[in-house]
N, CA, C and O of each residue as an XYZ file, in Angstrom:
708
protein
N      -9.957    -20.142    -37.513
C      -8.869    -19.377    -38.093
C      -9.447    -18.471    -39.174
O     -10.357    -18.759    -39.950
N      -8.754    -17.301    -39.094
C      -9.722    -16.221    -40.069
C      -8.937    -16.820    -41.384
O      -7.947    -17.549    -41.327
N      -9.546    -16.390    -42.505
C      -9.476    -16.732    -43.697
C      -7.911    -16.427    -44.340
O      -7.130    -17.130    -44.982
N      -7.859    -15.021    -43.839
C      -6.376    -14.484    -44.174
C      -5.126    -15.141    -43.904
O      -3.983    -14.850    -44.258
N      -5.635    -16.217    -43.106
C      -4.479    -17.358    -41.899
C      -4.568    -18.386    -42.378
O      -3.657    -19.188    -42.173
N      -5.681    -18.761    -43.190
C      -5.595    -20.215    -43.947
C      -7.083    -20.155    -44.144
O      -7.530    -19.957    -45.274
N      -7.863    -20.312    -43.126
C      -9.382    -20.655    -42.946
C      -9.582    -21.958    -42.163
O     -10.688    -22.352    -41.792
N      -8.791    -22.393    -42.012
C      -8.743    -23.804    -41.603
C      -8.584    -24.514    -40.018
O      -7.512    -25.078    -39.800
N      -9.301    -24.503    -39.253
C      -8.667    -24.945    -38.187
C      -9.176    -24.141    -36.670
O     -10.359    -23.873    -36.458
N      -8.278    -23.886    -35.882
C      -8.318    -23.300    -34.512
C      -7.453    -22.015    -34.682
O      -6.905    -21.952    -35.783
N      -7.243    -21.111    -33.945
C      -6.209    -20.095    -33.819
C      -6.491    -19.854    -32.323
O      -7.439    -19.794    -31.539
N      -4.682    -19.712    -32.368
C      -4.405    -19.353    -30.642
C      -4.160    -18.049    -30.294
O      -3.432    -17.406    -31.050
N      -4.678    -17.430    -29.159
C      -4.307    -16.382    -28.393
C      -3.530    -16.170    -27.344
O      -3.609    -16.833    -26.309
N      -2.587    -15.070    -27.571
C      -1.151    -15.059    -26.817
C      -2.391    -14.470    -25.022
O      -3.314    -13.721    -24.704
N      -1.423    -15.534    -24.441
C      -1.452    -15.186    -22.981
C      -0.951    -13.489    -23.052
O      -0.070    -13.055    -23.794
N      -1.594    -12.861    -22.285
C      -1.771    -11.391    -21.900
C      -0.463    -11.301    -20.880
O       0.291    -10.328    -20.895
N      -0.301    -12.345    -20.062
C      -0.015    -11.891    -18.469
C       1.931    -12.381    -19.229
O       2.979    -11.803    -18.942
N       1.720    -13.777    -20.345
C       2.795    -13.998    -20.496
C       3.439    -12.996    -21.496
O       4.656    -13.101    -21.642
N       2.892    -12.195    -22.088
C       3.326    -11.008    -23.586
C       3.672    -10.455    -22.589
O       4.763    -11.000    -22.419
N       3.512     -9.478    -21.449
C       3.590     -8.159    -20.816
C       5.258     -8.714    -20.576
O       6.240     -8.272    -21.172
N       5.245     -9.901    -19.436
C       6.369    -10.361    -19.285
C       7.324    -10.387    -20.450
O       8.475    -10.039    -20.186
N       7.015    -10.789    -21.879
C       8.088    -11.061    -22.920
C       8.402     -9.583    -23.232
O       9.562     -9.285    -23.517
N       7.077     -8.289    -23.183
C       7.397     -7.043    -23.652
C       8.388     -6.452    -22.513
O       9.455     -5.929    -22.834
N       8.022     -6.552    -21.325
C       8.967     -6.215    -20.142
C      10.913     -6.304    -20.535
O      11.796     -5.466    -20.356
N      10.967     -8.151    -21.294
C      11.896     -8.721    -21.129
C      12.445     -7.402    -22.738
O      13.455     -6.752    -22.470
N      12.177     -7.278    -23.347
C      12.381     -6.534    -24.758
C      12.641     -5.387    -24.502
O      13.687     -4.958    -24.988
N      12.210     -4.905    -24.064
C      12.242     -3.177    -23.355
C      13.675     -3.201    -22.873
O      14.645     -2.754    -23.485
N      13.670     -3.934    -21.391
C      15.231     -3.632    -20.914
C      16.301     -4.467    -21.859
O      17.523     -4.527    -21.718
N      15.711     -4.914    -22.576
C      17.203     -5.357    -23.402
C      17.861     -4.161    -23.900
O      18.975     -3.701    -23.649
N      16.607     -3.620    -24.922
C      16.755     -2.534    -25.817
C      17.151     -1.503    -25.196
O      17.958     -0.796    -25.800
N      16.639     -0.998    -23.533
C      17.140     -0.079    -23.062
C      18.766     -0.661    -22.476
O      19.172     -0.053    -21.486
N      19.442     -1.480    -22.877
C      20.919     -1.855    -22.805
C      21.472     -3.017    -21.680
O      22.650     -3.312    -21.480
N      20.036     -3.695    -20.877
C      20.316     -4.151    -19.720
C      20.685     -5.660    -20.428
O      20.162     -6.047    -21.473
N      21.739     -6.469    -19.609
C      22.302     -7.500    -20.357
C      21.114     -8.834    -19.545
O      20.380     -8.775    -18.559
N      21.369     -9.759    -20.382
C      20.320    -10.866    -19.972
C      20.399    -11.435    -18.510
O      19.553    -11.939    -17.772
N      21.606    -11.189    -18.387
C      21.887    -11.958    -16.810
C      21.086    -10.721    -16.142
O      20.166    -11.249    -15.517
N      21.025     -9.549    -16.013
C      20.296     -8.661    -15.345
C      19.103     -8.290    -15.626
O      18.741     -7.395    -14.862
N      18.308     -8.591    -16.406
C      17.302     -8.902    -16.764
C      16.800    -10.158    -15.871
O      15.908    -10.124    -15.024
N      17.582    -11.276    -16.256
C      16.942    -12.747    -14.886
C      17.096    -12.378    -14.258
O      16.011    -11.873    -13.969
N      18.159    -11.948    -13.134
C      17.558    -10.880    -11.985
C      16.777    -10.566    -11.381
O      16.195    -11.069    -10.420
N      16.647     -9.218    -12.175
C      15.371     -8.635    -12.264
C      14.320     -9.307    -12.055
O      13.838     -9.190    -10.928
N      13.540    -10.323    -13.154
C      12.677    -11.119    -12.797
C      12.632    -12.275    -11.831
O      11.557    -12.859    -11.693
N      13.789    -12.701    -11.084
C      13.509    -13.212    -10.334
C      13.532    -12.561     -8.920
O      13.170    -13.239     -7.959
N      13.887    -11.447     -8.773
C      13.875    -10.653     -8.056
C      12.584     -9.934     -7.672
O      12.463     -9.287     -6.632
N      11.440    -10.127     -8.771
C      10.362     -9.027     -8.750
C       9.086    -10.520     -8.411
O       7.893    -10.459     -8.111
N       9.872    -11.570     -8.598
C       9.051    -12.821     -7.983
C       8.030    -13.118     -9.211
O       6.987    -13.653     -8.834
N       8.132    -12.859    -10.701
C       7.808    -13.414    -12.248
C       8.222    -14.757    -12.310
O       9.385    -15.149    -12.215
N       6.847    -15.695    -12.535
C       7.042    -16.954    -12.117
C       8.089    -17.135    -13.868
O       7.855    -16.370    -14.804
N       9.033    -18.115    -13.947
C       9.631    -18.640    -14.830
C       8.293    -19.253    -16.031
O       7.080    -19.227    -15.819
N       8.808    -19.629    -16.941
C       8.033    -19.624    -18.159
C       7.412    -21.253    -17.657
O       6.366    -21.692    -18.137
N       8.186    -21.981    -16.696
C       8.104    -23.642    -16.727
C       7.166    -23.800    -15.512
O       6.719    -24.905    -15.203
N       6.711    -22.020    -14.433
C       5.979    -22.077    -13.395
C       4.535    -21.310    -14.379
O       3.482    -21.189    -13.754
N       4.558    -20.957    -15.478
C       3.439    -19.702    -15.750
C       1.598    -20.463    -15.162
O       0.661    -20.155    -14.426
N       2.067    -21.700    -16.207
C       0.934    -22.236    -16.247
C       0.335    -22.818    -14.900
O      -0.821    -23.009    -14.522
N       1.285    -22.975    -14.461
C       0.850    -23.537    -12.625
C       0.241    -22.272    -12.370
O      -0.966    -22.419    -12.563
N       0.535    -20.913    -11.976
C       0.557    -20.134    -11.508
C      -1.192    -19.767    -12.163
O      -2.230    -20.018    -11.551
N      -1.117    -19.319    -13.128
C      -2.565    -19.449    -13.915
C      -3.738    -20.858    -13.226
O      -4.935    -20.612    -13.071
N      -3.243    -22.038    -12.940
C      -4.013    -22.676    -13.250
C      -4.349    -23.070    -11.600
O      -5.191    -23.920    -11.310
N      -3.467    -22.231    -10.462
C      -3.802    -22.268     -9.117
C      -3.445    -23.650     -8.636
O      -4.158    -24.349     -7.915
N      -1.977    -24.037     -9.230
C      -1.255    -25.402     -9.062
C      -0.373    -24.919     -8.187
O      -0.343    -23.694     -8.072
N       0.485    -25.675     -7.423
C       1.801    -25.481     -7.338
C       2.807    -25.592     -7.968
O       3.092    -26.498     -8.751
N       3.670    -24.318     -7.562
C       5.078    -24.454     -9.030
C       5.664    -25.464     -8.410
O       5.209    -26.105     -7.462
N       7.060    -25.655     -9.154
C       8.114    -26.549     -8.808
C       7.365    -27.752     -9.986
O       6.477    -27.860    -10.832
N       8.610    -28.594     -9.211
C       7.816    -30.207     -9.783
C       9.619    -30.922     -9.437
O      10.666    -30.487     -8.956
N       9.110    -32.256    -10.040
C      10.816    -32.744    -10.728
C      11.699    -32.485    -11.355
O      11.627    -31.958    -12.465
N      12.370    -32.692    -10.973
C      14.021    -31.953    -11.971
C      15.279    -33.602    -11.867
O      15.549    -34.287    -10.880
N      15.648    -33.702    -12.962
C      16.601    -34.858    -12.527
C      17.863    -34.467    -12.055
O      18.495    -33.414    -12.145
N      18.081    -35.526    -11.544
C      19.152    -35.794    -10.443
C      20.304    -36.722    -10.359
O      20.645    -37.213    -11.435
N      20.959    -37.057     -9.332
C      22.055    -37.595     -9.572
C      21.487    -38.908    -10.471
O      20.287    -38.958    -10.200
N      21.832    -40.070    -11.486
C      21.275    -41.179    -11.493
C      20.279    -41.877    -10.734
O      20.868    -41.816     -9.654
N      19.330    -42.429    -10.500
C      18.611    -43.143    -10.144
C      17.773    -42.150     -8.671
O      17.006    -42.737     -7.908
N      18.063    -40.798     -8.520
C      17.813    -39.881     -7.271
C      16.601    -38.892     -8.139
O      16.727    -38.966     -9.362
N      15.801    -38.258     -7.792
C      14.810    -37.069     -8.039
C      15.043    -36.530     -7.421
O      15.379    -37.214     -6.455
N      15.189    -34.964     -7.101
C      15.052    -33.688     -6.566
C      13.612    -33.261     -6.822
O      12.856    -33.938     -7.519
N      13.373    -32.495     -6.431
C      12.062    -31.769     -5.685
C      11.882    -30.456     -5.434
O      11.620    -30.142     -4.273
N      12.003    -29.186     -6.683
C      11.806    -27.585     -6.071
C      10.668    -27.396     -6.432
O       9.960    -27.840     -7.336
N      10.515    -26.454     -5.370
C       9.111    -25.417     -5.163
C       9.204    -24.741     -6.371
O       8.070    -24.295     -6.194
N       9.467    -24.340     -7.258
C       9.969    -23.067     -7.832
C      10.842    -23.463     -9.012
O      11.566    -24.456     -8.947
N      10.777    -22.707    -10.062
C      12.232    -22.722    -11.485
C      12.264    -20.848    -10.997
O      11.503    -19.988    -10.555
N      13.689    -21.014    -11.443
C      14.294    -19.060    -11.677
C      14.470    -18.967    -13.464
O      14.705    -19.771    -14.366
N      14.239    -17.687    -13.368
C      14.492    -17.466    -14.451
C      15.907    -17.786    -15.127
O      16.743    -17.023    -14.643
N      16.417    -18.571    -15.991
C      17.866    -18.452    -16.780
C      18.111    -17.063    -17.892
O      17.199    -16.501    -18.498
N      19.593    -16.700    -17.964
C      19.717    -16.428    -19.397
C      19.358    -16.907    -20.439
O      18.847    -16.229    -21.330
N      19.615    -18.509    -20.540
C      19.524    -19.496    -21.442
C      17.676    -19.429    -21.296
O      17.188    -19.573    -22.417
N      17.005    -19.318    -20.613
C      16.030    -19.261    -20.734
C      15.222    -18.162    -21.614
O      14.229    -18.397    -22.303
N      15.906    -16.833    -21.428
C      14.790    -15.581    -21.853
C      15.763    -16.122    -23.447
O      15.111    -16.208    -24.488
N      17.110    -16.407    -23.471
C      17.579    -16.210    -24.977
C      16.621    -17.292    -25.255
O      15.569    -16.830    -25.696
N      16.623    -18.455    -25.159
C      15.764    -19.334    -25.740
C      14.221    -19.024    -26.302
O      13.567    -19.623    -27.155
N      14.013    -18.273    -25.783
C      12.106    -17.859    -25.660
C      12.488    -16.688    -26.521
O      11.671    -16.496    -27.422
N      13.656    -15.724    -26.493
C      13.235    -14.597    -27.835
C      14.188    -15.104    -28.882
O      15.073    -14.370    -29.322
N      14.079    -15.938    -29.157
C      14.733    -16.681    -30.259
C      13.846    -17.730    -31.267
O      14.115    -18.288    -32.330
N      12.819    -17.710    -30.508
C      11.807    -18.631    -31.145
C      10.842    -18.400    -31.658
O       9.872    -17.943    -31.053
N      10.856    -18.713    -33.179
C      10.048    -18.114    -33.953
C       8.459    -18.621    -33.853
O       7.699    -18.538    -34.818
N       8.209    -18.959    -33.034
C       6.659    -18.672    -32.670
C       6.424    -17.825    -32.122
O       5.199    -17.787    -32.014
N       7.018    -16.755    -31.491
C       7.180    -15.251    -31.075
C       6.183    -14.217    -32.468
O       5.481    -13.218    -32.311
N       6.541    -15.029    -33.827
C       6.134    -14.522    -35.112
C       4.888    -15.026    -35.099
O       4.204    -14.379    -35.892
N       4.228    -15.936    -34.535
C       3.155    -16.522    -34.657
C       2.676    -17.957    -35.812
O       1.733    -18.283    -36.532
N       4.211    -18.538    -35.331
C       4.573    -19.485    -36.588
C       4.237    -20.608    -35.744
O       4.709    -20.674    -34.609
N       3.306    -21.680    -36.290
C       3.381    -22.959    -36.131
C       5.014    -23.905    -36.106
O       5.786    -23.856    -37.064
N       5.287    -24.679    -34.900
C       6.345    -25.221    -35.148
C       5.981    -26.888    -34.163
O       5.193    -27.266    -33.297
N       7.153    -27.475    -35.003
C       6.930    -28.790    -34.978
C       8.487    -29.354    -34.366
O       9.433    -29.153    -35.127
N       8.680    -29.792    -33.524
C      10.098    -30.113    -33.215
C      11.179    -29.183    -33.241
O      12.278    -29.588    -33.620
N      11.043    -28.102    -32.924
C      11.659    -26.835    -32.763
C      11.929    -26.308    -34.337
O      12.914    -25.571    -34.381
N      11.108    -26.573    -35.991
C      10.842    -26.046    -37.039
C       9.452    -25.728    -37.982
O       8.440    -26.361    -38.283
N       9.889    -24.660    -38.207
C       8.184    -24.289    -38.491
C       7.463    -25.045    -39.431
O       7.881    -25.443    -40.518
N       6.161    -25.243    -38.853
C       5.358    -26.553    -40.040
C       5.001    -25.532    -41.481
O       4.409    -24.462    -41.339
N       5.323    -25.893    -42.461
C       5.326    -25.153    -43.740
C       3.722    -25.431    -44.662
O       3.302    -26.584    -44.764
N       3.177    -24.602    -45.096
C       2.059    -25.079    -46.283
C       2.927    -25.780    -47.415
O       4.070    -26.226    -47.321
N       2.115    -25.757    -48.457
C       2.423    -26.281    -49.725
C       3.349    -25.502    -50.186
O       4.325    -26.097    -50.643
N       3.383    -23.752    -50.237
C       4.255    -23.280    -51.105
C       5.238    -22.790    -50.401
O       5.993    -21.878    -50.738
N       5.239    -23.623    -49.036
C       6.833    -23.564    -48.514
C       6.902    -22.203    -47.541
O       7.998    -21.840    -47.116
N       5.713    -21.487    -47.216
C       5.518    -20.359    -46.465
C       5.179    -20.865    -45.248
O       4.687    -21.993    -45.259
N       5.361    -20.141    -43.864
C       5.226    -20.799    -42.864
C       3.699    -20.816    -41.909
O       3.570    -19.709    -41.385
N       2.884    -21.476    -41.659
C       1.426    -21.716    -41.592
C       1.920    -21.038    -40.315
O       2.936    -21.104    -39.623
N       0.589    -20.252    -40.293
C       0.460    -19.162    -38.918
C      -0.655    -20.128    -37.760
O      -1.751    -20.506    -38.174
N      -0.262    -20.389    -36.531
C      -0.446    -20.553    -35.429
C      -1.922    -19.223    -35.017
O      -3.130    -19.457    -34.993
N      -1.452    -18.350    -34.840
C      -2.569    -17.205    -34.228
C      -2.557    -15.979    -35.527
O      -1.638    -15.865    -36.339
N      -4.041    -14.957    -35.484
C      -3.671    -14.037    -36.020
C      -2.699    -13.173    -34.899
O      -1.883    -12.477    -35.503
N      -2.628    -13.093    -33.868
C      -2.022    -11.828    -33.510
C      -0.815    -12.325    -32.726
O      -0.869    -12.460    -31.504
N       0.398    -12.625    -33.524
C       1.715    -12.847    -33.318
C       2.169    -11.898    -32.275
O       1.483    -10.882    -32.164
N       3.238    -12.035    -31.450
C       3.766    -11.679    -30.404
C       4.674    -10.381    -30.726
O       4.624     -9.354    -30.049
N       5.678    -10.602    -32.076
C       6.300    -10.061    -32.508
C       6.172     -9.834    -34.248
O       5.826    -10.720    -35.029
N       6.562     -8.342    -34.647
C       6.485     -8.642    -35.893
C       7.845     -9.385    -36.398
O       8.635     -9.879    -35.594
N       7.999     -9.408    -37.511
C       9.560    -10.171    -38.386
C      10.618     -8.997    -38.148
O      11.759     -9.425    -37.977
N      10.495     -7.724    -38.104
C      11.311     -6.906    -37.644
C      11.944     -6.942    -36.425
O      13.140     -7.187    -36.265
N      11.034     -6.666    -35.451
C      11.172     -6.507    -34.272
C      12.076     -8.305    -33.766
O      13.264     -8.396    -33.454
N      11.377     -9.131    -33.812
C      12.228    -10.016    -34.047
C      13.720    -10.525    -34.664
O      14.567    -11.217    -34.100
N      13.740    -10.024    -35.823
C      15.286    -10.008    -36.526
C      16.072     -8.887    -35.865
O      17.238     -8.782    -36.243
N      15.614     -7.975    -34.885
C      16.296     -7.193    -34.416
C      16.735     -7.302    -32.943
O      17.715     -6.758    -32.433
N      15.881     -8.058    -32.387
C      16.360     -9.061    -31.127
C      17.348    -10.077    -31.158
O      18.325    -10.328    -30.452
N      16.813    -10.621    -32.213
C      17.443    -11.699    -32.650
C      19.591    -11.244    -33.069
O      20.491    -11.939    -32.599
N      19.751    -10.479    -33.633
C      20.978     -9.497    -33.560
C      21.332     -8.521    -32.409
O      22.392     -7.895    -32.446
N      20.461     -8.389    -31.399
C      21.201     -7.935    -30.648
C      21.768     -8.769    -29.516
O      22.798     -8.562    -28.875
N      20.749     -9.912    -29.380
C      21.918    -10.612    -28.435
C      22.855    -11.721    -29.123
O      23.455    -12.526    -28.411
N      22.960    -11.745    -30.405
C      23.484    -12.587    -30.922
C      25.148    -11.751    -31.072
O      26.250    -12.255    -31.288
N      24.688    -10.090    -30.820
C      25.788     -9.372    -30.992
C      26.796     -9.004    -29.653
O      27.952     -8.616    -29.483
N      25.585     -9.383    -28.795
C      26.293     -9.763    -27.262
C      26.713    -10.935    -26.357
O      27.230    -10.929    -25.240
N      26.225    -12.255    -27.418
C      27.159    -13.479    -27.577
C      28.359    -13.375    -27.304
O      29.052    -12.491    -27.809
N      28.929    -14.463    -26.260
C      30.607    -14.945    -26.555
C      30.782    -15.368    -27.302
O      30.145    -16.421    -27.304
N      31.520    -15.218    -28.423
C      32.292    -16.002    -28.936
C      32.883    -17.280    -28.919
O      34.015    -17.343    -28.439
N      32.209    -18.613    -29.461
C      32.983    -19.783    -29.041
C      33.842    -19.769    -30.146
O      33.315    -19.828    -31.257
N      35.423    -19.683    -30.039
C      35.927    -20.204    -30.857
C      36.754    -21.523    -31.090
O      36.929    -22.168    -30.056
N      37.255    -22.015    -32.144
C      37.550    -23.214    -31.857
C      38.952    -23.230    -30.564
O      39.714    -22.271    -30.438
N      39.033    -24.304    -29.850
C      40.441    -24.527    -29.077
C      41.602    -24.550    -29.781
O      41.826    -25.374    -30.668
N      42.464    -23.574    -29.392
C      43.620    -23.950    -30.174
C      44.716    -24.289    -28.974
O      45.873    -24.358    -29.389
N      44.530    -24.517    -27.510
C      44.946    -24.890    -27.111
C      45.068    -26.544    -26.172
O      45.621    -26.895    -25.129
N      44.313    -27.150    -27.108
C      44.350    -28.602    -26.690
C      44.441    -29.766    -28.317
O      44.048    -29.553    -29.464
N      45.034    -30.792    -27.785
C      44.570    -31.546    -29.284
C      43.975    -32.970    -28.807
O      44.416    -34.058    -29.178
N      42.601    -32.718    -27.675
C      42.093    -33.356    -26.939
C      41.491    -34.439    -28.419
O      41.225    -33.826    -29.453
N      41.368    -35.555    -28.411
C      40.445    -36.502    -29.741
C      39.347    -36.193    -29.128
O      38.634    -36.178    -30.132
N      38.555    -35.902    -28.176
C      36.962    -36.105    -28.081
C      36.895    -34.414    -27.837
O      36.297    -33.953    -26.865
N      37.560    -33.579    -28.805
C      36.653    -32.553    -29.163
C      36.086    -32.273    -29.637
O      36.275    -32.507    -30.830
N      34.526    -31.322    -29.191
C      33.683    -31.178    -29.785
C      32.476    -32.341    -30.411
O      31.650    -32.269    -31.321
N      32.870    -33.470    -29.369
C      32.263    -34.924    -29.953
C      31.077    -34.958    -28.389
O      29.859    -35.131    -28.362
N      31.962    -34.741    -27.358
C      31.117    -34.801    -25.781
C      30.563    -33.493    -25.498
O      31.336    -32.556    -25.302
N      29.069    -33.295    -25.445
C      28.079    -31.772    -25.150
C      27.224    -32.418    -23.976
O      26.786    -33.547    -23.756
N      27.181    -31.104    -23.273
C      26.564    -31.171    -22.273
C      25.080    -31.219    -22.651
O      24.404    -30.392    -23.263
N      24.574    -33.044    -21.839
C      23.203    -32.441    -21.852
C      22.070    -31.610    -21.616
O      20.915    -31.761    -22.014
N      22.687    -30.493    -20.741
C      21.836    -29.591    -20.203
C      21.383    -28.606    -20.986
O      20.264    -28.411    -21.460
N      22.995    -27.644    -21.114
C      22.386    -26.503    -22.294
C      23.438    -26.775    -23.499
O      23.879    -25.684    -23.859
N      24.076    -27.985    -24.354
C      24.375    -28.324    -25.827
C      25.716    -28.029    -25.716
O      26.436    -28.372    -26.654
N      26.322    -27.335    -24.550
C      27.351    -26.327    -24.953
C      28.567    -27.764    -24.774
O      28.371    -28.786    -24.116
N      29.844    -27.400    -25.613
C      30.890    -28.170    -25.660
C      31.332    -28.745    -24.147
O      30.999    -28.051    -23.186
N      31.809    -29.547    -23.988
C      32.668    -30.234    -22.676
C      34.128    -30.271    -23.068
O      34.741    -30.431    -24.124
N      34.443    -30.059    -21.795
C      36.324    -29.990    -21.799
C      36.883    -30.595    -20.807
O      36.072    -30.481    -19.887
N      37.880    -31.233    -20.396
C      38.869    -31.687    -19.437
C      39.047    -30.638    -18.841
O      39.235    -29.614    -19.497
N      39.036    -30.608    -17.493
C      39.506    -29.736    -16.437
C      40.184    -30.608    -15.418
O      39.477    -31.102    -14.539
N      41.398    -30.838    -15.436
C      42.006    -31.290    -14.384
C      42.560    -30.370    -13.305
O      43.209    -29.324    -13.332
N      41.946    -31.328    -12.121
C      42.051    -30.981    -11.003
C      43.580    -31.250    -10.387
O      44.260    -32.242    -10.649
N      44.075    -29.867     -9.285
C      45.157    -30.610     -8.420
C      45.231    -31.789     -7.627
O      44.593    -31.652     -6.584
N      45.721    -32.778     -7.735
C      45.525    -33.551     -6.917
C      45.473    -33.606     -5.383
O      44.719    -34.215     -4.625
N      46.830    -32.526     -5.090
C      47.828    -32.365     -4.201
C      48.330    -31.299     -4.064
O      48.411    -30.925     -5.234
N      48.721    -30.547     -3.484
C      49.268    -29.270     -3.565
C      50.599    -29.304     -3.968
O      51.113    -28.221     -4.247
N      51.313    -30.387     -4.065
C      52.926    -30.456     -4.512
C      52.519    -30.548     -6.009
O      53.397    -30.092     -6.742
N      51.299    -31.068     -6.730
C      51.096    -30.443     -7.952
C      50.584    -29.055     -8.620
O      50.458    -28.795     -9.817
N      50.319    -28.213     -7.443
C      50.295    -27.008     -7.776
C      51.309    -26.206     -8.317
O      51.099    -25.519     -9.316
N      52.706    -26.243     -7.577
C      54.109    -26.276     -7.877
C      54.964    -26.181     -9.337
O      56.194    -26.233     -9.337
């Protein structure tokens, strides 16, 4: 690690093949394209997902396990790109070139955040400005004001965090009525 970074240690270098992809993903934002068309796009242009990169580099096969019903495994060749995926990845401040520890950055002594690589992905600008634009193209969760369900906001989906709700189904078509 150069001196200016601490002096101390190792420093990492951003994958080339994975930056082009994150600069790709930045570009059409900025040029107005929304995230769902953006995944698309990349899965359309056959850009292995962030969870295939390293297979792909390392002359593995993608895919792997994915869980399944209880006590069942599934089996794909392949991950696609998500929304929840590219928001997740330009949202994360190791993009800045920040050391992080359990999804928060590991801090020095005077509370500044210890740098990972000299040559960060993004500067703090360019970042806080991603960071607001899809935060500005966010839905809106607001609270329910149409239920006074007791287990609101108590049951989240384990997949992507987001709230769970009752959806009842027709039983019958005379309950459609």
């Amino acid at each position: 690690m150069p001196a200016d970074h601490g002096g101390v240690g190792w420093t990492l270098v951003p994958d080339p093949d994975a930056v082009a992809v994150i600069e790709r993903i930045v570009r059409e934002l900025l040029e107005g394209q929304t995230v769902s068309a953006i995944t698309a796009g990349l899965n359309e242009d056959g850009i292995p997902s962030p969870r295939d990169h390293w297979a792909v580099k390392m002359n593995r096969a993608k895919g792997g396990n994915t869980g399944g019903a209880k006590g069942s495994r599934v089996v794909r060749t392949g991950f696609k790109w998500t929304p929840a995926v590219i928001t997740r990845m330009l949202k994360n401040p190791v993009l800045l070139g920040w050391k992080m520890h359990k999804g928060k950055p590991v801090r020095d002594a005077q509370g500044a955040p210890i740098m990972c690589t000299e040559t960060p992905i993004m500067t703090r600008e360019e970042f806080d400005h991603v960071g607001a634009l899809l935060d500005s193209r966010s839905v809106e969760n607001r609270e329910r004001a149409d239920t006074d369900a007791l287990l609101l906001r108590v049951i989240h989906c384990a997949n992507c965090g987001g709230r769970m709700y009752l959806n009842k189904q027709a039983r019958s078509p005379r309950d459609l009525w």
